[in-house]
N, C-alpha and C positions, 0 to 999 in steps of 0.2 A: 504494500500500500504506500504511496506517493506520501510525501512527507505534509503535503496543503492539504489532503486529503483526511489524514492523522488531526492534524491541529482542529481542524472543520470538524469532525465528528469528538474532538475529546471538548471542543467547546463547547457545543451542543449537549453532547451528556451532561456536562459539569454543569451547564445553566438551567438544563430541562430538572435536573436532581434538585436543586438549590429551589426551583420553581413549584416541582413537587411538594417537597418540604414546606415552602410557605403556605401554598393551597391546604396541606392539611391540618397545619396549625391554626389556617383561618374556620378552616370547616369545624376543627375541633370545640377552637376558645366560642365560636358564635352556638357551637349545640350547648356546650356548658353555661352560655351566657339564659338560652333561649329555657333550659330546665331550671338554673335559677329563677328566671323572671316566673316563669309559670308557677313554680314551686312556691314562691312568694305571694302568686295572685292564689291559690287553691287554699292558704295557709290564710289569707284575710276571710277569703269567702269563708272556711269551715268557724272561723273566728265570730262573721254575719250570722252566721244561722244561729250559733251556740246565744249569740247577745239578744237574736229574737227569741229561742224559745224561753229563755230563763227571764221571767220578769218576777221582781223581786226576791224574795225567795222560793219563788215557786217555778216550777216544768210547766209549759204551756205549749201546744205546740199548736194551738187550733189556728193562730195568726201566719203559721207558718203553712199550712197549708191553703190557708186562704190568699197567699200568695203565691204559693206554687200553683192557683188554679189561673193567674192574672200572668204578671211578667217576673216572677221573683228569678225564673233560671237563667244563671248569668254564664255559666260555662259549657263548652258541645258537649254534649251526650252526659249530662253531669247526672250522675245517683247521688243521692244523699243518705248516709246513716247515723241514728243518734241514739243513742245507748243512755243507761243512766249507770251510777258509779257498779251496781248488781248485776251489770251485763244482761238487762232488760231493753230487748230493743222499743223505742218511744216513738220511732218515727223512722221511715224510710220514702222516699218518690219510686220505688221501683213497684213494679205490679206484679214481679214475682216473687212473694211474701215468703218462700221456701227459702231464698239466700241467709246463709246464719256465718256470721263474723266467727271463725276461731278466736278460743277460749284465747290460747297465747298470743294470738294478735292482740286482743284486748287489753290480756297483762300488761303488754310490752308498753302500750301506748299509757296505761294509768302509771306506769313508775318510772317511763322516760318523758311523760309529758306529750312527745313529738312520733309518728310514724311517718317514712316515706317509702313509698316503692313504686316502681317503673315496670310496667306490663310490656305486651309488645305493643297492643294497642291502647294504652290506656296509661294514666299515671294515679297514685292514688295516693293520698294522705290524712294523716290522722292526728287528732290534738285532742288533750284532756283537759278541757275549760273549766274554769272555777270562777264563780264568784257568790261573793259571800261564802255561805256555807252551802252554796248548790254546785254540782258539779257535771257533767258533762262530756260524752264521748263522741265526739262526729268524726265523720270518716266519709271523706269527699273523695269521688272518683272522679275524671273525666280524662278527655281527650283535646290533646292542643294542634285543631285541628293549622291554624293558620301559622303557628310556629313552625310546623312540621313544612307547610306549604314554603315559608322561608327558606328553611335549610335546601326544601327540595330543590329550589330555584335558585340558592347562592351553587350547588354543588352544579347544575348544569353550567351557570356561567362560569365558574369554575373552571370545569371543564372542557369548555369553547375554549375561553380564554388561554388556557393552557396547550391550546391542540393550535391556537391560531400563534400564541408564541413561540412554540419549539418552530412549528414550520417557518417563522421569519426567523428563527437563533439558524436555520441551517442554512438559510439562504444568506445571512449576513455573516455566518461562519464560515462558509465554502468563499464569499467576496473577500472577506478579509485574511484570511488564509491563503489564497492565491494574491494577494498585496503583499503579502508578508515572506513570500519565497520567491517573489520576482525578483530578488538578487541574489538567490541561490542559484537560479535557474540562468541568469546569466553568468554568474560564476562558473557553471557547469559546463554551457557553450563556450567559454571561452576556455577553460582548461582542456574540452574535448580537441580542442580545433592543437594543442600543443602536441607535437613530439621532436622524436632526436633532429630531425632536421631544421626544425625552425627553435631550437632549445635557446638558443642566443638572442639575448636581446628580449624573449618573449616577458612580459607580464599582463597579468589581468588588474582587473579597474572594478574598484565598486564603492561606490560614492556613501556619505555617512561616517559613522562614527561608530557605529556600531559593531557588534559581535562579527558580523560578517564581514566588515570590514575590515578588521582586525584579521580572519582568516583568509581573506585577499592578501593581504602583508606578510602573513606567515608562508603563506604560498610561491608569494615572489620572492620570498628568501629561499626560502626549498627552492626554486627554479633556480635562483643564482650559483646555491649551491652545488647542483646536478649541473649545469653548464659549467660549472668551475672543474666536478669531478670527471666529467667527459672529453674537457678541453685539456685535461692532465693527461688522461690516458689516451689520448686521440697521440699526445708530443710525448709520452713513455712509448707507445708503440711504434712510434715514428722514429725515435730516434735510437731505441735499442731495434730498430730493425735495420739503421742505417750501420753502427756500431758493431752488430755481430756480420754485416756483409762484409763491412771491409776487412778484417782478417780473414775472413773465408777467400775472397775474391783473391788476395794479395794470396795467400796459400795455396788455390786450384792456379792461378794466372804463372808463380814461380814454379812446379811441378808440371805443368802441361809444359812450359819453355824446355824444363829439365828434360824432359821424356821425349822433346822433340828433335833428341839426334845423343849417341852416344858420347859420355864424358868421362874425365877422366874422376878417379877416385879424392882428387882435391877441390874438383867443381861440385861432385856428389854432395861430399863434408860441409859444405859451406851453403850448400842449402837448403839441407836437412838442418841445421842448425838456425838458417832462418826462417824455416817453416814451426821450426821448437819455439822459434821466440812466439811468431804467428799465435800460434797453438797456447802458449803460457798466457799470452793475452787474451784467448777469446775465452781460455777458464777465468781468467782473472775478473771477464766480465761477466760471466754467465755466474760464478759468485757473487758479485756485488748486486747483479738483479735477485738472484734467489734471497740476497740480505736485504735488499728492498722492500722486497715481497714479504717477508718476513716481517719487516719492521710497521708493516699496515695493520699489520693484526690491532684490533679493537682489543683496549685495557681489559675487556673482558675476558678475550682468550686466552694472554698471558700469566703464566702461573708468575708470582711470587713469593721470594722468601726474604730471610734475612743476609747481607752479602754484605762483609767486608770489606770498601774501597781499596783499602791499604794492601791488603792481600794479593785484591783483584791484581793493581797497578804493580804490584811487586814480581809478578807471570810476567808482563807485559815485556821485557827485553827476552827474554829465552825463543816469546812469541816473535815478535818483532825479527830476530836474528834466521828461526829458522824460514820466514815469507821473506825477506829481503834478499837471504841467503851471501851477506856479509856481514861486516863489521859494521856495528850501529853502539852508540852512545846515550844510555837515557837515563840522566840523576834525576833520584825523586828523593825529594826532602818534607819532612814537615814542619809548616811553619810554627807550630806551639804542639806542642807532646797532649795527648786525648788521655784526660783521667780516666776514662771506662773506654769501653768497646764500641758503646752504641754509637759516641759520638762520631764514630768510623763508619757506623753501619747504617745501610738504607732497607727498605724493604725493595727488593728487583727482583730482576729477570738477569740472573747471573752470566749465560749464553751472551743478550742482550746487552747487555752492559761489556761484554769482553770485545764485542763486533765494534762499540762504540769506541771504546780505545785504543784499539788495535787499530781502526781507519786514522783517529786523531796523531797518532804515535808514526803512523807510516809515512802521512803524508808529513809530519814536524821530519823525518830523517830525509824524507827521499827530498824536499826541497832545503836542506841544510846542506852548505858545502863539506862542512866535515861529517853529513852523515849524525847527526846528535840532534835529542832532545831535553827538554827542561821541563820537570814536573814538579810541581807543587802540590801540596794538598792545606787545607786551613780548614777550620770547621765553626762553626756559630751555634745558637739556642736551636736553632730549626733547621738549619742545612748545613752540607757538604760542599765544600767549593774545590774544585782541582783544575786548577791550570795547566796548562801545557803550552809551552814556547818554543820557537827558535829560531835560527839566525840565519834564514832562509832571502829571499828575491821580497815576498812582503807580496802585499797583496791591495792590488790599484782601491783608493775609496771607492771608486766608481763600480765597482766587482764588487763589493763587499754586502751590497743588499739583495746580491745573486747567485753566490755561492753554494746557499744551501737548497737551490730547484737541483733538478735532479739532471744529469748531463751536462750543467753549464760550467764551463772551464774558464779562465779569465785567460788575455792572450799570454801574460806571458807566464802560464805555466802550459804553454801546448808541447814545447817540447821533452816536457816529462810524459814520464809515459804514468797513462792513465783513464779515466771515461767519466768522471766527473759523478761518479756516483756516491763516492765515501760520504759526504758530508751530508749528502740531502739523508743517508740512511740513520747519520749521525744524532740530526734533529730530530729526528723522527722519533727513535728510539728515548732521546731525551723529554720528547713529548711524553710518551707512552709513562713514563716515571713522575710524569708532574714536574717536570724541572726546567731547567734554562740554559740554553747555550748560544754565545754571545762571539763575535769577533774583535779583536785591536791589531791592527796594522799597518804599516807603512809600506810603500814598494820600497827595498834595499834596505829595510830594516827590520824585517823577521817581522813571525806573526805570533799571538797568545791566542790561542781559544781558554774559555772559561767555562764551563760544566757544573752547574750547580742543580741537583739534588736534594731532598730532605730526608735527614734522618730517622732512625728513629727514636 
């Protein structure tokens, strides 16, 4: 069911309920009103009869039927009974002399004063009248013909009334309801009209301030998003597809020359050896993507534990020595001695955290003329800080707020060999821990990266 369609009928319920409700409160309080008002008028009238037949001290009743023979009856279809205190009936208007009041009705009414009761067709009441020392039981019955006739006729407009309003609550709930999703309904044409091809640039429009509006906002941020996530992978597959051709290309191109006329076993050597390098580099990149990849994973998927900086960074040259496969330099000092452990220790992804320093440590030697790095480590109330420096080419300002996309090499480290992936994997990783990594550089004055973590 359409959502205007939803709102249209839960209006309509909710008003037709609320509608019902008052219709029976009215029908209720006006019968309650209409058997008091009666119950008051049967209660004078038996009060009339009782004052005519008692005069003075005595039971009379001859006056009272000398009116009943004229206009005395004042109520539809009234009987009258009047008893004396011996449950001797004195007088009655009905013509069937056989009707005899129960004994306990009679009690009830001399020692409560008051009877009433409600027939189906009829209501009846009873009172123990005194005066002076004479006493008296009447017991008046009738029928409230025109009360009845009331009710009957509030209940029919009632229920017109009730049948002619739900039928406008539906009709002005289905108008208002459809008012009320016309900028859903455009919100919906215009997100249907969206996909990958027109992802850029796209947003939707919905005027107001309101809730809907606010999910138009949310939307164009989700779209920006997804064209930001698209436009990455559109220039990741673009450019590791350019990156893994060319050592292919350069390795089929130098083996098909090889193979195209016999040589001797020194031209052999020398190009298998540049097909190794080929080769060292296209693993070196197919690792730095699978680190990539790796480093995407949502904080969710990452396990963590407790990891030891100090520790980690203390592997780092043995690592270091055997990927570079020479002589590499990396002092790590600390700047103030850690009274406990923790101050050393993060909650990570220890794997994670080795991939991060090992990229930062490789590229401080491979762009260091003597092959050396500089580490620090310092620690605060909340976090970890480790630097890493060195005495490298340094790194253009201009390059510095591009470094860490994924592929981008600044000129002048092209002639190192490399694919510009370490650092974007770097950030990434540093993301994944909740932490910060920062650059300081000059061109020909070495570069610091800064790594900051929280402890625990």
């Amino acid at each position: 069911m359409k959502i205007k369609y939803k709102i249209a009928l839960y209006y309509t319920v909710s008003a037709a309920l609320v509608l019902v409700a008052f219709a029976v409160l009215v029908y209720y309080f006006s019968s309650q009103q209409r058997q008091a008002e009666y119950q008051e008028r049967m209660e004078y009238r038996a009060h009339s009869i009782a004052n005519v037949i008692i005069e003075g001290q005595k039971v009379k009743v001859d006056l009272l039927r000398r009116l009943e023979r004229t206009t005395f009856q004042d109520l539809y279809k009234e009987s009258i009974l009047v008893y004396n205190p011996s449950y001797d009936l004195i007088y009655s208007n009905l013509k069937d002399t056989a009707i005899i009041t129960p004994r306990a009705k009679l009690d009830y009414i001399k020692k409560n004063k008051r009877f009433f009761y409600e027939k189906a067709n009829a209501e009846e009441i009873g009172i123990y009248h005194t005066s002076g020392r004479v006493s008296v039981i009447v017991i008046v019955s009738s029928f409230d013909k025109y009360g009845y006739l009331s009710l009957q006729n509030l209940k029919k407009i009632l229920l017109v009334g009730l049948f002619t309003v739900v039928v406008f609550l539906v009709v002005i709930g289905y108008i208002f309801a459809r008012k009320m999703v016309q900028p859903i309904d455009r919100l919906v044409q215009q997100v249907d009209s969206v996909n990958a091809n027109n992802l850029q640039g796209t947003r939707v429009t919905s005027e107001g301030r309101d809730e809907i509006a606010l999910l138009a906002a949310n939307f164009n941020t989700m779209l920006q998003r997804l064209s930001d996530s698209f436009d990455l992978q559109k220039s990741f597959v673009s450019n590791a597809s350019h990156e893994l051709r060319t050592p292919l290309a350069a390795m089929i191109s130098q083996l098909q020359v090889t193979l195209s006329k016999p040589r001797g076993a020194d031209e052999y050597e020398e190009v298998l050896s540049s097909v190794l390098e080929d080769a060292e580099n296209l693993s070196d990149l197919s690792n730095g993507l699978l680190q990539l990849a790796q480093s995407e994973m949502s904080q969710q998927e990452v396990v963590f534990r407790a990891v030891r900086i100090d520790e980690l960074l203390l592997e780092m040259p043995h690592l270091i020595k055997l990927k570079q496969k020479n002589d590499s330099k990396i002092d790590i000092q600390f700047l103030k001695v850690p009274e406990n452990d923790e101050e050393v220790t993060c909650m990570g992804n220890e794997s994670l955290l080795k991939v991060l320093f090992l990229n930062l440590l490789d590229n401080a030697c491979k762009f260091s003329a003597d092959n050396s790095a500089q580490v620090s480590i310092d620690f605060y109330p909340q976090n970890i800080i480790i630097r890493i420096r060195d005495n490298g080419i340094g790194i253009a300002l201009a390059d510095q707020h591009l470094i860490f996309e994924p592929f981008y090499r600044g000129e002048n480290a092209l002639q190192v060999r490399g694919h510009g992936l370490g650092l974007s994997i770097c950030k990434r990783i540093v993301l994944i821990h909740k932490g910060h990594i920062s650059v300081s550089s000059a061109a020909g004055q070495g570069t610091t990266f800064t790594v900051t973590v929280p402890h625990l």
